[in-house]
Backbone atoms as SQL, in Angstrom:
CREATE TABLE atoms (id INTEGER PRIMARY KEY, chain TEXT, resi INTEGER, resn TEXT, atom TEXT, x REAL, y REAL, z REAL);
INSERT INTO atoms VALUES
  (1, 'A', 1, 'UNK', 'N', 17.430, 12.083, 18.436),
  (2, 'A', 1, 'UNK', 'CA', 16.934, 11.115, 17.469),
  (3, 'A', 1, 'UNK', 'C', 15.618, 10.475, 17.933),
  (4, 'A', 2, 'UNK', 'N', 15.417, 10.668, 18.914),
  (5, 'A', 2, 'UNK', 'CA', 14.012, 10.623, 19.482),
  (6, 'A', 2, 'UNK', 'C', 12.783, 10.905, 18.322),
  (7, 'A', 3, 'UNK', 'N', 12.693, 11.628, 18.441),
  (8, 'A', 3, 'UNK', 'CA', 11.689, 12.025, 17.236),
  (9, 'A', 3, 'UNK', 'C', 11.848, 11.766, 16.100),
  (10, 'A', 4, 'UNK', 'N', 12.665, 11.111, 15.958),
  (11, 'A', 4, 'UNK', 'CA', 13.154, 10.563, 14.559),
  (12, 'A', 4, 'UNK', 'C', 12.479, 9.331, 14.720),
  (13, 'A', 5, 'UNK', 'N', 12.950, 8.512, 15.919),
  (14, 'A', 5, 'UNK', 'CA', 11.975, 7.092, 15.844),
  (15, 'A', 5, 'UNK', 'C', 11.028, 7.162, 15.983),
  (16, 'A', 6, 'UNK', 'N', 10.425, 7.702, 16.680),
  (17, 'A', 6, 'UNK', 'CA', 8.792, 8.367, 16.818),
  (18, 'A', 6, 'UNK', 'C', 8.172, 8.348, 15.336),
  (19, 'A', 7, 'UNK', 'N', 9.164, 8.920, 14.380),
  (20, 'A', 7, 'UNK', 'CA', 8.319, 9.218, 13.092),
  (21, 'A', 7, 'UNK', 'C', 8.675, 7.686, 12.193),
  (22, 'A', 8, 'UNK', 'N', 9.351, 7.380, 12.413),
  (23, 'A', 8, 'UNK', 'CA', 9.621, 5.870, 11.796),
  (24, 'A', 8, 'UNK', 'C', 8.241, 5.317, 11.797),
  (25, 'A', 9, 'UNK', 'N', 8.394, 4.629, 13.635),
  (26, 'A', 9, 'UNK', 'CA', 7.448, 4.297, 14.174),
  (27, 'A', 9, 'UNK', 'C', 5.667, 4.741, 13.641),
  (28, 'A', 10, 'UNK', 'N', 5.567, 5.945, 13.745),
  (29, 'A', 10, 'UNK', 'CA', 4.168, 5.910, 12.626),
  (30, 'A', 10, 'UNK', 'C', 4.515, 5.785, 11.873),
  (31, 'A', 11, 'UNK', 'N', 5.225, 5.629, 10.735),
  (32, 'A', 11, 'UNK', 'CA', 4.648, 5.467, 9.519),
  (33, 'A', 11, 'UNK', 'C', 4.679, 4.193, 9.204),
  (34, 'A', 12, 'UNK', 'N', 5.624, 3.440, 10.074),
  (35, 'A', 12, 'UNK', 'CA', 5.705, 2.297, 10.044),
  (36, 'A', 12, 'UNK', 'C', 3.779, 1.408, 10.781),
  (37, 'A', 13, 'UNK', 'N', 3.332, 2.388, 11.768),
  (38, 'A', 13, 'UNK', 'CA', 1.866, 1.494, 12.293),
  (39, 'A', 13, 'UNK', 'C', 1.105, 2.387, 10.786),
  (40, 'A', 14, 'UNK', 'N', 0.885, 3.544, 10.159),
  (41, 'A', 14, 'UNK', 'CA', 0.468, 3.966, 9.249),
  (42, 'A', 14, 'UNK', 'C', 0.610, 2.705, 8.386),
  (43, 'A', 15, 'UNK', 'N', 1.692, 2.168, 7.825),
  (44, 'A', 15, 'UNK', 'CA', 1.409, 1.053, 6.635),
  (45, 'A', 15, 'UNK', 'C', 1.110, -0.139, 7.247),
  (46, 'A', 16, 'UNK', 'N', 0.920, -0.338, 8.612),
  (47, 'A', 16, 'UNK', 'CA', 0.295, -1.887, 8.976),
  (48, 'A', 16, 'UNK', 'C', -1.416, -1.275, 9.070),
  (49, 'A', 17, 'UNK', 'N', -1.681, -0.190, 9.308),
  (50, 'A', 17, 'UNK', 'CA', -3.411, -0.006, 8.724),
  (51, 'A', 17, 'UNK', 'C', -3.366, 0.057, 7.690),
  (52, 'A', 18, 'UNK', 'N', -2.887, 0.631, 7.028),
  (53, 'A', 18, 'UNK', 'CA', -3.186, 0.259, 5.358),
  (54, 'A', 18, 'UNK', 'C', -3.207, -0.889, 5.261),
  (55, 'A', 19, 'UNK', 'N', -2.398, -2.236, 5.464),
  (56, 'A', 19, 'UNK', 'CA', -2.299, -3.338, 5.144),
  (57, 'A', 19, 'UNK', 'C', -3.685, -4.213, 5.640),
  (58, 'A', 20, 'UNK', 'N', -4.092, -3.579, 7.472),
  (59, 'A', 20, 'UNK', 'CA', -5.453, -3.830, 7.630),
  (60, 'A', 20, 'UNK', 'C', -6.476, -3.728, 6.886),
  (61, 'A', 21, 'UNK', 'N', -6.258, -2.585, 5.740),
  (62, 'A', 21, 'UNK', 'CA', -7.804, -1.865, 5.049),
  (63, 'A', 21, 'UNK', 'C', -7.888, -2.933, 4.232),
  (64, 'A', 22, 'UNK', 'N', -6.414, -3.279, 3.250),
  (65, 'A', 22, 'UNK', 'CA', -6.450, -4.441, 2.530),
  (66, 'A', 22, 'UNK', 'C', -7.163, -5.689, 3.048),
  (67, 'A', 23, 'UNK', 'N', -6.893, -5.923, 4.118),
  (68, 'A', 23, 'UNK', 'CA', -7.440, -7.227, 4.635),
  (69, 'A', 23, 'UNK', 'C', -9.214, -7.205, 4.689),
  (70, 'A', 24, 'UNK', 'N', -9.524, -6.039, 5.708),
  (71, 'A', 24, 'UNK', 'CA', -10.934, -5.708, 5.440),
  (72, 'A', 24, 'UNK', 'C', -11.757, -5.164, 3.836),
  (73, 'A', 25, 'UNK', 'N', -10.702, -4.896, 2.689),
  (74, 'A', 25, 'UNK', 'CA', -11.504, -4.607, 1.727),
  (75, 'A', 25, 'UNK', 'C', -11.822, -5.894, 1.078),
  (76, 'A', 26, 'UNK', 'N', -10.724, -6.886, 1.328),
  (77, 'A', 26, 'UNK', 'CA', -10.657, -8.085, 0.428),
  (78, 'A', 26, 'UNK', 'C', -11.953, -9.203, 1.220),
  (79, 'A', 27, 'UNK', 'N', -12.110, -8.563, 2.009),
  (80, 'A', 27, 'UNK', 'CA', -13.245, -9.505, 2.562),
  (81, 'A', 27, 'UNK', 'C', -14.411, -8.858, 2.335),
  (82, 'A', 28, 'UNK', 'N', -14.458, -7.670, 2.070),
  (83, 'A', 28, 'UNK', 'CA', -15.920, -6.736, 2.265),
  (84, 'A', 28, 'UNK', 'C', -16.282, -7.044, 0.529),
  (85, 'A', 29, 'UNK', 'N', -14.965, -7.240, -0.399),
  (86, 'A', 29, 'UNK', 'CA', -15.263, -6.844, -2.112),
  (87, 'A', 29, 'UNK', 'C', -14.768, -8.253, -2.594),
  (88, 'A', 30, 'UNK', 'N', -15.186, -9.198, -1.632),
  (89, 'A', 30, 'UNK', 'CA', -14.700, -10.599, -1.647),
  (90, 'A', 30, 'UNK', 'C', -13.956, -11.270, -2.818),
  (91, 'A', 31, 'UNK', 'N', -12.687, -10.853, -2.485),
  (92, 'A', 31, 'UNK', 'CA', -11.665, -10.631, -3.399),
  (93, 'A', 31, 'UNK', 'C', -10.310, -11.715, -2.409),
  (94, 'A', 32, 'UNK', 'N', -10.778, -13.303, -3.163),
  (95, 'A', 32, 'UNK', 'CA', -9.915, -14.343, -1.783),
  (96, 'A', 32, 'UNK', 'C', -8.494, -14.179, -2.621),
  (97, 'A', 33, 'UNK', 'N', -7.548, -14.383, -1.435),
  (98, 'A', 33, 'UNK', 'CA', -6.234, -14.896, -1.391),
  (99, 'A', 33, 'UNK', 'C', -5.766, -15.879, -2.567),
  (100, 'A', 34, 'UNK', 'N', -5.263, -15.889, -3.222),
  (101, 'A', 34, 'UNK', 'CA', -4.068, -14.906, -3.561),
  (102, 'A', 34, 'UNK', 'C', -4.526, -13.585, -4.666),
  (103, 'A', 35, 'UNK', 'N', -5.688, -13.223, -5.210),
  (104, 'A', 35, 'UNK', 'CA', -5.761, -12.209, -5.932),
  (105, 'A', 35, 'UNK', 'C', -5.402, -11.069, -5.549),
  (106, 'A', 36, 'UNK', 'N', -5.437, -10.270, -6.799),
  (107, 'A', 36, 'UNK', 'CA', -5.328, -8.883, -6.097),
  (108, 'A', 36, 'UNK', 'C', -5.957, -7.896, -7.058),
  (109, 'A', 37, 'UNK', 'N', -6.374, -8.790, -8.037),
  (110, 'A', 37, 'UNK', 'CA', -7.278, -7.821, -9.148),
  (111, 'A', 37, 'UNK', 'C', -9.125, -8.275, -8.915),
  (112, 'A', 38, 'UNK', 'N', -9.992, -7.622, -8.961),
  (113, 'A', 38, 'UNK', 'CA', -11.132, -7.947, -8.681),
  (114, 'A', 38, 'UNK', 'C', -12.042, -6.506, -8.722),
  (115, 'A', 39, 'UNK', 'N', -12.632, -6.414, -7.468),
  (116, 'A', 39, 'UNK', 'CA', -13.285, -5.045, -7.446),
  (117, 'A', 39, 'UNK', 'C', -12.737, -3.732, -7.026),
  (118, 'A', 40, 'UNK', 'N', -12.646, -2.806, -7.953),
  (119, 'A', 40, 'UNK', 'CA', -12.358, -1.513, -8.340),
  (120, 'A', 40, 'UNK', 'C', -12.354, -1.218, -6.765),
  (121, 'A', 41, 'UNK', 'N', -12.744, -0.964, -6.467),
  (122, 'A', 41, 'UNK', 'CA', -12.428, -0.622, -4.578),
  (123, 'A', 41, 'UNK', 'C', -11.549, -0.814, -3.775),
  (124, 'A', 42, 'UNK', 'N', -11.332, -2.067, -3.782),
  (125, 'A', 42, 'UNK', 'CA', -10.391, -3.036, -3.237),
  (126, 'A', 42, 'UNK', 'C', -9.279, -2.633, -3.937),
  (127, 'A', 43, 'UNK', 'N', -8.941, -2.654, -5.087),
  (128, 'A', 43, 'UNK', 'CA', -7.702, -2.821, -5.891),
  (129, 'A', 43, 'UNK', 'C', -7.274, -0.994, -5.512),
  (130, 'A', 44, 'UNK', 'N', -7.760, -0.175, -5.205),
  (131, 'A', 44, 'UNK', 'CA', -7.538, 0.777, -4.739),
  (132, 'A', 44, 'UNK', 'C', -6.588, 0.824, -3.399),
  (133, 'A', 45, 'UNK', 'N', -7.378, -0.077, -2.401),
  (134, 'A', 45, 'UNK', 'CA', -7.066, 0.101, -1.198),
  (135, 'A', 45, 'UNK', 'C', -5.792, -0.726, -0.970),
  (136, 'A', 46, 'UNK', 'N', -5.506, -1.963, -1.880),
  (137, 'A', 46, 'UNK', 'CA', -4.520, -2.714, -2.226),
  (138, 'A', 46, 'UNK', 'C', -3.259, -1.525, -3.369),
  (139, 'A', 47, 'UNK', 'N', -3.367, -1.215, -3.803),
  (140, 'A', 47, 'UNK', 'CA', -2.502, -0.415, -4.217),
  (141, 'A', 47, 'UNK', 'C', -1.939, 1.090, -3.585),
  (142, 'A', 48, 'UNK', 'N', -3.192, 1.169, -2.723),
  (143, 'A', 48, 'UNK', 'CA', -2.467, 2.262, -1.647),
  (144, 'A', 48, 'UNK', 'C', -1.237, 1.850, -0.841),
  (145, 'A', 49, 'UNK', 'N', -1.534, 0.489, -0.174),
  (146, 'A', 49, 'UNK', 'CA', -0.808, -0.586, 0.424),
  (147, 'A', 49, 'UNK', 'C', 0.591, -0.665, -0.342),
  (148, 'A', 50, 'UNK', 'N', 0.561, -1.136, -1.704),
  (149, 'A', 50, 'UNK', 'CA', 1.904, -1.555, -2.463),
  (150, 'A', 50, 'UNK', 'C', 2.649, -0.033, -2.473),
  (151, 'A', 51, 'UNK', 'N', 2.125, 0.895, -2.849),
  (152, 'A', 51, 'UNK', 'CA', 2.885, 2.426, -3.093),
  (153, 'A', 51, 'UNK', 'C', 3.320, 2.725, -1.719),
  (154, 'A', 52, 'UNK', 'N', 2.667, 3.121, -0.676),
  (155, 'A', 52, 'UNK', 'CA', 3.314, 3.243, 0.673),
  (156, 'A', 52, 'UNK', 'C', 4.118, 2.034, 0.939),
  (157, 'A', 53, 'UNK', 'N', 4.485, 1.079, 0.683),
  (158, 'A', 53, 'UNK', 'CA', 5.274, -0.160, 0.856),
  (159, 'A', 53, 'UNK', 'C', 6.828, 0.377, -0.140),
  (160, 'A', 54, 'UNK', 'N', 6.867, 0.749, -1.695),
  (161, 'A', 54, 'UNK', 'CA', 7.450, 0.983, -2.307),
  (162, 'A', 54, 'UNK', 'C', 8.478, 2.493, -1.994),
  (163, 'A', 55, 'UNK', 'N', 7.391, 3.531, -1.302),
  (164, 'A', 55, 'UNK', 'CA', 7.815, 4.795, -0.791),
  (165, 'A', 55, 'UNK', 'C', 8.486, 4.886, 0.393),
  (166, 'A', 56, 'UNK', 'N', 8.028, 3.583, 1.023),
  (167, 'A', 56, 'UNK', 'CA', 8.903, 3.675, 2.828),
  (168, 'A', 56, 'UNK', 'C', 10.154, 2.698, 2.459),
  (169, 'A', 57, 'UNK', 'N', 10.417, 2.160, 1.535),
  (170, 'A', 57, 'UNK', 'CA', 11.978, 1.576, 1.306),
  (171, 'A', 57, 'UNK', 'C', 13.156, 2.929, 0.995),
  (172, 'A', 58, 'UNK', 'N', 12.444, 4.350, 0.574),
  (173, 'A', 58, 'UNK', 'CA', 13.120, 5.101, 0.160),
  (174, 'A', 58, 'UNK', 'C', 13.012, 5.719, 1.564),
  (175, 'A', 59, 'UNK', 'N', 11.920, 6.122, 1.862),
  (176, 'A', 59, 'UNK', 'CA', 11.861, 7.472, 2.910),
  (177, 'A', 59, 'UNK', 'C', 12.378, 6.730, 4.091),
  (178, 'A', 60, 'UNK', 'N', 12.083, 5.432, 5.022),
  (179, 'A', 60, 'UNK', 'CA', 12.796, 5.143, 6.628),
  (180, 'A', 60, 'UNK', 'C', 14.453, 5.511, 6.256),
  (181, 'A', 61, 'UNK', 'N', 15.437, 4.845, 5.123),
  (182, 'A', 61, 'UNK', 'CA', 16.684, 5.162, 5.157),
  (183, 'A', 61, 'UNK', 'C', 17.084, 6.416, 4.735),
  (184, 'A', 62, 'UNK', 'N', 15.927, 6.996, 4.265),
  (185, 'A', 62, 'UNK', 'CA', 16.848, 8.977, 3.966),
  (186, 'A', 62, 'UNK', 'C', 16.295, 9.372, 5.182),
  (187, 'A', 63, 'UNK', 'N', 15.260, 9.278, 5.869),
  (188, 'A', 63, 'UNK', 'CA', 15.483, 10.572, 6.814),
  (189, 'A', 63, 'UNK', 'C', 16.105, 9.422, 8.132),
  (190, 'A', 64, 'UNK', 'N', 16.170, 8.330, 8.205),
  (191, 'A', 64, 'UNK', 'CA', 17.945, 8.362, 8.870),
  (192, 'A', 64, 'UNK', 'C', 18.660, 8.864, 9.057),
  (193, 'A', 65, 'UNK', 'N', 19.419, 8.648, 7.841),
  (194, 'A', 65, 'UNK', 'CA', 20.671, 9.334, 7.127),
  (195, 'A', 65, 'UNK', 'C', 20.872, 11.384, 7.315),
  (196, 'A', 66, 'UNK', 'N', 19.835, 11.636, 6.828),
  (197, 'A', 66, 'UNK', 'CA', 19.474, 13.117, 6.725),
  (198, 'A', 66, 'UNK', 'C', 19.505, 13.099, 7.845),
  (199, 'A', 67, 'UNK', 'N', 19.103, 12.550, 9.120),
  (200, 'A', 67, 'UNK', 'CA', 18.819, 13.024, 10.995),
  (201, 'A', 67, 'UNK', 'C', 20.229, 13.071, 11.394),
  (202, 'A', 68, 'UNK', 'N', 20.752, 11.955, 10.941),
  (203, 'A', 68, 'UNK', 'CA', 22.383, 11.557, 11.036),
  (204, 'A', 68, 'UNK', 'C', 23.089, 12.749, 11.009),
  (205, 'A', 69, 'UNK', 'N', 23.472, 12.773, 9.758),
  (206, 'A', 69, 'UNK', 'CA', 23.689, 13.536, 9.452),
  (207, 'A', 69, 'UNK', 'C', 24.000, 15.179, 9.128),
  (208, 'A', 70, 'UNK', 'N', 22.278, 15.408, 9.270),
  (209, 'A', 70, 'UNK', 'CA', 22.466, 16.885, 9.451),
  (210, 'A', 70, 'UNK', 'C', 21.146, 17.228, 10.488),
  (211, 'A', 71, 'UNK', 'N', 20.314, 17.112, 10.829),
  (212, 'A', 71, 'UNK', 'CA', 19.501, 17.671, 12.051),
  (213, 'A', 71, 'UNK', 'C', 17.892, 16.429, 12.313),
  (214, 'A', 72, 'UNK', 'N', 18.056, 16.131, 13.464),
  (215, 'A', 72, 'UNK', 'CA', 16.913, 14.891, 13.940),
  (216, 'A', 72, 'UNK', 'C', 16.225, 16.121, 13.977),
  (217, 'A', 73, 'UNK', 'N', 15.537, 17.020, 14.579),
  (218, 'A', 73, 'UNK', 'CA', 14.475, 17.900, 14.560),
  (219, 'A', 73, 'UNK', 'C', 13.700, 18.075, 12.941),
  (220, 'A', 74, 'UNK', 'N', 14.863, 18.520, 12.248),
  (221, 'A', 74, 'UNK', 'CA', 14.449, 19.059, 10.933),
  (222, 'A', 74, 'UNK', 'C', 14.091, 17.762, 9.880),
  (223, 'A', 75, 'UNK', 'N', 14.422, 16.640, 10.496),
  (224, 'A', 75, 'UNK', 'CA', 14.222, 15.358, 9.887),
  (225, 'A', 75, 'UNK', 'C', 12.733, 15.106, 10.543),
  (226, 'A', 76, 'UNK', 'N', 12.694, 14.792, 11.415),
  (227, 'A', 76, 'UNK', 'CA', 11.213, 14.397, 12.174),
  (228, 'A', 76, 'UNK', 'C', 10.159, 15.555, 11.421),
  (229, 'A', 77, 'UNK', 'N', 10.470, 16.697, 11.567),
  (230, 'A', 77, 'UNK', 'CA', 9.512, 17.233, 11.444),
  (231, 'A', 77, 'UNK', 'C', 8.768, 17.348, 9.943),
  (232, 'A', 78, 'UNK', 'N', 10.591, 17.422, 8.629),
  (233, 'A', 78, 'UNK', 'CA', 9.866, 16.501, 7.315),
  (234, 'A', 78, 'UNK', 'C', 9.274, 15.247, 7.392),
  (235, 'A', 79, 'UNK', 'N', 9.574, 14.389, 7.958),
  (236, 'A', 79, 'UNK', 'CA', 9.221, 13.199, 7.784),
  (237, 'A', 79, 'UNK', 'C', 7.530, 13.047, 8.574),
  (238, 'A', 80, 'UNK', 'N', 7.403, 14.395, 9.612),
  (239, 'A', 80, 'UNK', 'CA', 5.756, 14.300, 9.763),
  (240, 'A', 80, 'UNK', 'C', 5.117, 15.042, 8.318),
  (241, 'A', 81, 'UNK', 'N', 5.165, 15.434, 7.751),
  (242, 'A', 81, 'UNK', 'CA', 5.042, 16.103, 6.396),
  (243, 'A', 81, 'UNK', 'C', 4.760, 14.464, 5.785),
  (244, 'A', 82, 'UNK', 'N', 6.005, 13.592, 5.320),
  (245, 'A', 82, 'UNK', 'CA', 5.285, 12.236, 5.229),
  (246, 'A', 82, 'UNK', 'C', 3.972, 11.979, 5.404),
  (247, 'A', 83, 'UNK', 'N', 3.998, 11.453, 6.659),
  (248, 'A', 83, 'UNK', 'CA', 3.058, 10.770, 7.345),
  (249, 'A', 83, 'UNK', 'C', 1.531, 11.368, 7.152),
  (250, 'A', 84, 'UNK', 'N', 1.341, 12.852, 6.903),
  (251, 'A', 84, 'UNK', 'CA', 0.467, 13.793, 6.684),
  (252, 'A', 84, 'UNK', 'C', -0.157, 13.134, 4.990),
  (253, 'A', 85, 'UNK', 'N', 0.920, 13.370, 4.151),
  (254, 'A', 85, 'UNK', 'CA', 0.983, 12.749, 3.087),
  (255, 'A', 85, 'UNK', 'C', 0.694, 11.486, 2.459),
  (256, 'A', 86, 'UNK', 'N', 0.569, 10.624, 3.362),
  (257, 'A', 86, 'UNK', 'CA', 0.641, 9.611, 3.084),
  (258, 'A', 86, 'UNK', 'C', -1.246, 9.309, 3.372),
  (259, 'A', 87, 'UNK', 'N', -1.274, 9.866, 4.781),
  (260, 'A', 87, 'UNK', 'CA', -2.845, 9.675, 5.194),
  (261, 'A', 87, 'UNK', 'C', -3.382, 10.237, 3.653),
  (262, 'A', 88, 'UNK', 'N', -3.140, 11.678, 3.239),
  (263, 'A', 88, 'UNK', 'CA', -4.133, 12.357, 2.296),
  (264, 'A', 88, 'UNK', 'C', -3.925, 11.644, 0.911),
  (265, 'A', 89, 'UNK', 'N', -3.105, 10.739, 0.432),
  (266, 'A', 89, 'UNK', 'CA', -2.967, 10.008, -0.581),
  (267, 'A', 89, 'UNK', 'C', -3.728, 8.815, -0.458),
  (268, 'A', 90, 'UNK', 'N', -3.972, 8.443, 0.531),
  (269, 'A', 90, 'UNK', 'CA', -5.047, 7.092, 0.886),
  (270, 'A', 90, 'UNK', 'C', -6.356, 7.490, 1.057),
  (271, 'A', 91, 'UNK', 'N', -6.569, 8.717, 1.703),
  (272, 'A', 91, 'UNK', 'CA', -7.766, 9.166, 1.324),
  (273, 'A', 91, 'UNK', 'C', -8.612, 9.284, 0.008),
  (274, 'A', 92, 'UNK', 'N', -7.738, 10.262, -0.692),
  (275, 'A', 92, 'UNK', 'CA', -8.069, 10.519, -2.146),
  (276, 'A', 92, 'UNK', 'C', -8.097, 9.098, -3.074),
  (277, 'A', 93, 'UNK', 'N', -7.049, 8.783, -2.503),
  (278, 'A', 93, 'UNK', 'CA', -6.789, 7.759, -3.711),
  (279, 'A', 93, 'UNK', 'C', -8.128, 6.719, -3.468),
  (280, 'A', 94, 'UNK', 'N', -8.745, 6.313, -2.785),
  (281, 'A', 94, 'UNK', 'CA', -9.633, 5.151, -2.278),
  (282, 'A', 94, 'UNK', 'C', -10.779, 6.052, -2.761),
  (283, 'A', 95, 'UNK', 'N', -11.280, 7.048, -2.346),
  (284, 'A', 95, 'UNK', 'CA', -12.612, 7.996, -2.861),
  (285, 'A', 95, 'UNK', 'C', -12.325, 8.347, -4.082),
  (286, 'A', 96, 'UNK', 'N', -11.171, 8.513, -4.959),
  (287, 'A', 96, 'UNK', 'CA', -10.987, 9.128, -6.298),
  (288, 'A', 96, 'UNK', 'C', -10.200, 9.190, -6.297),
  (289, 'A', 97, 'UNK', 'N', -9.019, 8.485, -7.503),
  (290, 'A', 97, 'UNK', 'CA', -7.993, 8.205, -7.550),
  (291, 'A', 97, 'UNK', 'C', -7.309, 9.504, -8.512),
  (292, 'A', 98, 'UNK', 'N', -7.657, 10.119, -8.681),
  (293, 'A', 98, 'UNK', 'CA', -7.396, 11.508, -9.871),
  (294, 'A', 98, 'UNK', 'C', -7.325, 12.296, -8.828),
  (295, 'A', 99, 'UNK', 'N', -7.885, 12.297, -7.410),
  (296, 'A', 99, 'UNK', 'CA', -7.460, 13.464, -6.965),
  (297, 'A', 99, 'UNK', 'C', -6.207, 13.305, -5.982),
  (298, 'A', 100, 'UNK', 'N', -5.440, 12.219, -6.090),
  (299, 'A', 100, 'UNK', 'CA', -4.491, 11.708, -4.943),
  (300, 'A', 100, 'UNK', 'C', -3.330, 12.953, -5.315),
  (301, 'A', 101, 'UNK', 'N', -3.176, 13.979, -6.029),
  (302, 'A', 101, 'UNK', 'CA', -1.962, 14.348, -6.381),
  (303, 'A', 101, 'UNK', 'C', -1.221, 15.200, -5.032),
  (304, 'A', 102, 'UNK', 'N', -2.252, 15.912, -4.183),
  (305, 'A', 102, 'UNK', 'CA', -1.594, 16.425, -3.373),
  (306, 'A', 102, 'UNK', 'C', -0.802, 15.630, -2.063),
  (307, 'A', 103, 'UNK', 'N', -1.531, 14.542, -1.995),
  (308, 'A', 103, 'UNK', 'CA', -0.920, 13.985, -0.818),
  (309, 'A', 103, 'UNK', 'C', -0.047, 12.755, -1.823),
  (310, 'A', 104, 'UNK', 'N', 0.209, 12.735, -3.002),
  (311, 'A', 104, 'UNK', 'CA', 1.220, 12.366, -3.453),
  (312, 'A', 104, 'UNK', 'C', 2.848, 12.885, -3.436),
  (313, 'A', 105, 'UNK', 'N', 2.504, 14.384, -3.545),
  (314, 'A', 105, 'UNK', 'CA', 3.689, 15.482, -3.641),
  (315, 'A', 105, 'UNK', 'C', 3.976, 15.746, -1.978),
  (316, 'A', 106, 'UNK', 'N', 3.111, 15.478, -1.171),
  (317, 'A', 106, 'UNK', 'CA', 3.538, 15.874, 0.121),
  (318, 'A', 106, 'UNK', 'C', 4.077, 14.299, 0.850),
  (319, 'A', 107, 'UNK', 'N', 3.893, 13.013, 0.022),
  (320, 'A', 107, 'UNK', 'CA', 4.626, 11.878, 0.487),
  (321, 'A', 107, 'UNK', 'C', 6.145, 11.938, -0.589),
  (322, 'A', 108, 'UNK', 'N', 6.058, 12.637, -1.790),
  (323, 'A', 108, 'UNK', 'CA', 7.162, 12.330, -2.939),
  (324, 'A', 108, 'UNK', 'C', 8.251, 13.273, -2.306),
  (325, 'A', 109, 'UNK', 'N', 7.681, 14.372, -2.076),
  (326, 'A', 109, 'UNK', 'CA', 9.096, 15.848, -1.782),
  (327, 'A', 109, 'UNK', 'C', 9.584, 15.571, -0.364),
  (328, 'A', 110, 'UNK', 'N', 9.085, 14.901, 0.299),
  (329, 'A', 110, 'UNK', 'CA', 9.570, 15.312, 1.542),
  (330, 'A', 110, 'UNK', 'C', 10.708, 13.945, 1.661),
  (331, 'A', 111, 'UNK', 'N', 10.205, 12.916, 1.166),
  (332, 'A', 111, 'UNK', 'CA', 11.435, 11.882, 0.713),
  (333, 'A', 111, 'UNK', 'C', 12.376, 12.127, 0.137),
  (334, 'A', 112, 'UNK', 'N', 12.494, 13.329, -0.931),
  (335, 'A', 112, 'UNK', 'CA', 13.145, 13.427, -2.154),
  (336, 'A', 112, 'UNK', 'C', 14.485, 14.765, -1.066),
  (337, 'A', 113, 'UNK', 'N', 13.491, 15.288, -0.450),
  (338, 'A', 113, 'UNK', 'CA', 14.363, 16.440, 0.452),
  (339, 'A', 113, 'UNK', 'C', 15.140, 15.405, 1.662),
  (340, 'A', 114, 'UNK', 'N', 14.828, 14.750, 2.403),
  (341, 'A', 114, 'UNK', 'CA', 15.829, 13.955, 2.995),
  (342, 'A', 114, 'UNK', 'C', 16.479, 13.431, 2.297),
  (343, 'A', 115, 'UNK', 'N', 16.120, 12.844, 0.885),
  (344, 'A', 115, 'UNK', 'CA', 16.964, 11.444, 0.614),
  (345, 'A', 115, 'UNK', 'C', 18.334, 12.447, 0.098),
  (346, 'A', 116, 'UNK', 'N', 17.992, 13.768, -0.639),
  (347, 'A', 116, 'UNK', 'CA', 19.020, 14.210, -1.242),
  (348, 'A', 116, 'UNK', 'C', 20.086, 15.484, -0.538),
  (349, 'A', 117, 'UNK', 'N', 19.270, 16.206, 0.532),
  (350, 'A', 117, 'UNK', 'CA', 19.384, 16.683, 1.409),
  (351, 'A', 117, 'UNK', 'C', 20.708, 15.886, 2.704),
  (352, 'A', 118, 'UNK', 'N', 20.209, 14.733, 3.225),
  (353, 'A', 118, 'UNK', 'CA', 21.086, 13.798, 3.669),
  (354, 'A', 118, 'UNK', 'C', 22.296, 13.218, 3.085),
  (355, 'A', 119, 'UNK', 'N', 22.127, 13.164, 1.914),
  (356, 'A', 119, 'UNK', 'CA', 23.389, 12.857, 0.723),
  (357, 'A', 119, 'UNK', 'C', 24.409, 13.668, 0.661),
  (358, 'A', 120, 'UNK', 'N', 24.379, 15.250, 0.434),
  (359, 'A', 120, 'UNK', 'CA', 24.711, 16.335, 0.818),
  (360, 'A', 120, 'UNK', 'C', 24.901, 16.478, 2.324),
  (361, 'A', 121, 'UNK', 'N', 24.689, 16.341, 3.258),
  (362, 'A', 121, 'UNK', 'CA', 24.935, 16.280, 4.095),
  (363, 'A', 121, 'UNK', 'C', 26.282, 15.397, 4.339),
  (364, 'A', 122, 'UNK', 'N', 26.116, 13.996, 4.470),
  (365, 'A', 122, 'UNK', 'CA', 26.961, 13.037, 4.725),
  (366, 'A', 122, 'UNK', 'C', 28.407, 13.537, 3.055),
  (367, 'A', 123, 'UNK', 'N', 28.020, 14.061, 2.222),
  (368, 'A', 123, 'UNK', 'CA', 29.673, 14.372, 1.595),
  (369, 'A', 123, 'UNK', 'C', 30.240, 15.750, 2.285),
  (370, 'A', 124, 'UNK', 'N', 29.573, 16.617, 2.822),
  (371, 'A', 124, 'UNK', 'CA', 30.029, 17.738, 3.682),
  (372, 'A', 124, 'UNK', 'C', 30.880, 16.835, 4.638),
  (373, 'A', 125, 'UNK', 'N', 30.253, 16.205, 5.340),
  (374, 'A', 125, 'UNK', 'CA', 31.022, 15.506, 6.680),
  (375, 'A', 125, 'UNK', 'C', 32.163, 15.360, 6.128),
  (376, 'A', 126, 'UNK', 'N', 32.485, 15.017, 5.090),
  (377, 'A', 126, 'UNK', 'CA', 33.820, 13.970, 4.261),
  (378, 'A', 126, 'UNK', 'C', 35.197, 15.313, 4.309),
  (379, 'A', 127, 'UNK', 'N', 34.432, 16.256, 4.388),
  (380, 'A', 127, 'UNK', 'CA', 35.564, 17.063, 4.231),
  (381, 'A', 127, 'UNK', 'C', 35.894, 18.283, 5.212);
C-alpha cells in the first residue's frame, strides 16, 4: 500500500498547487477575496481548482477501496494515470478550455475504473 499513499500524497500536493495558481492568479487578474468571477483567466485557474477538489472526493476513497481490496500495484499505477490527467486538464483548460477533453477522460476513467472496479471487488470478498 505503499504506493498507494505515495499516489494519494501527489495528488493531494497536485491540488494544493492548483490552489497556489488560484492564489497567484487572483492577485496577478486582481480578482480580491471573496470573488471568484472577474477575469476570464483567473476564473479558469479557479475552476481548475473547484473540479480537481470535486474529482478527489471520488478518486482518494475508490482507489483505497480498489487497493484494499483487489491490488495496491494496479491501484497506484491507475491512480498515476490520475495524476497525469489531472496535470493535462489544467494545462488545457487554463490555455483553452475546449481542449481540456483529454486530460479530462484520463482524470474521469481512471476514477470511474477504481471506484467501480473496487466495488466489485469488495462484493467478491463477501462471498
Amino acid at each position: 500500500m505503499e504506493f498507494v499513499a505515495i499516489v494519494i500524497v501527489l495528488s493531494l500536493l497536485q491540488y494544493f498547487v492548483f490552489a497556489l495558481q488560484v492564489g497567484k492568479a487572483r492577485s496577478t487578474y486582481k480578482v480580491e477575496a471573496p470573488a471568484v468571477t472577474g477575469d476570464p483567466v483567473f476564473e479558469r485557474y479557479y475552476r481548475v481548482q473547484q473540479n480537481t477538489l470535486e474529482l478527489l472526493v471520488m478518486f482518494i476513497p475508490s482507489l483505497v477501496i480498489f487497493s484494499y481490496w483487489f491490488r495496491p500495484d494496479i491501484g497506484a499505477g491507475i491512480g498515476a494515470v490520475y495524476i497525469v490527467g489531472r496535470f493535462l486538464y489544467a494545462r488545457a483548460y487554463v490555455a483553452k478550455p475546449e481542449s481540456r477533453g483529454l486530460g479530462f477522460v484520463l482524470s474521469l476513467l481512471p476514477t470511474l475504473i477504481l471506484m467501480i472496479g473496487g466495488g466489485i471487488a469488495a462484493l467478491l470478498s463477501l462471498l
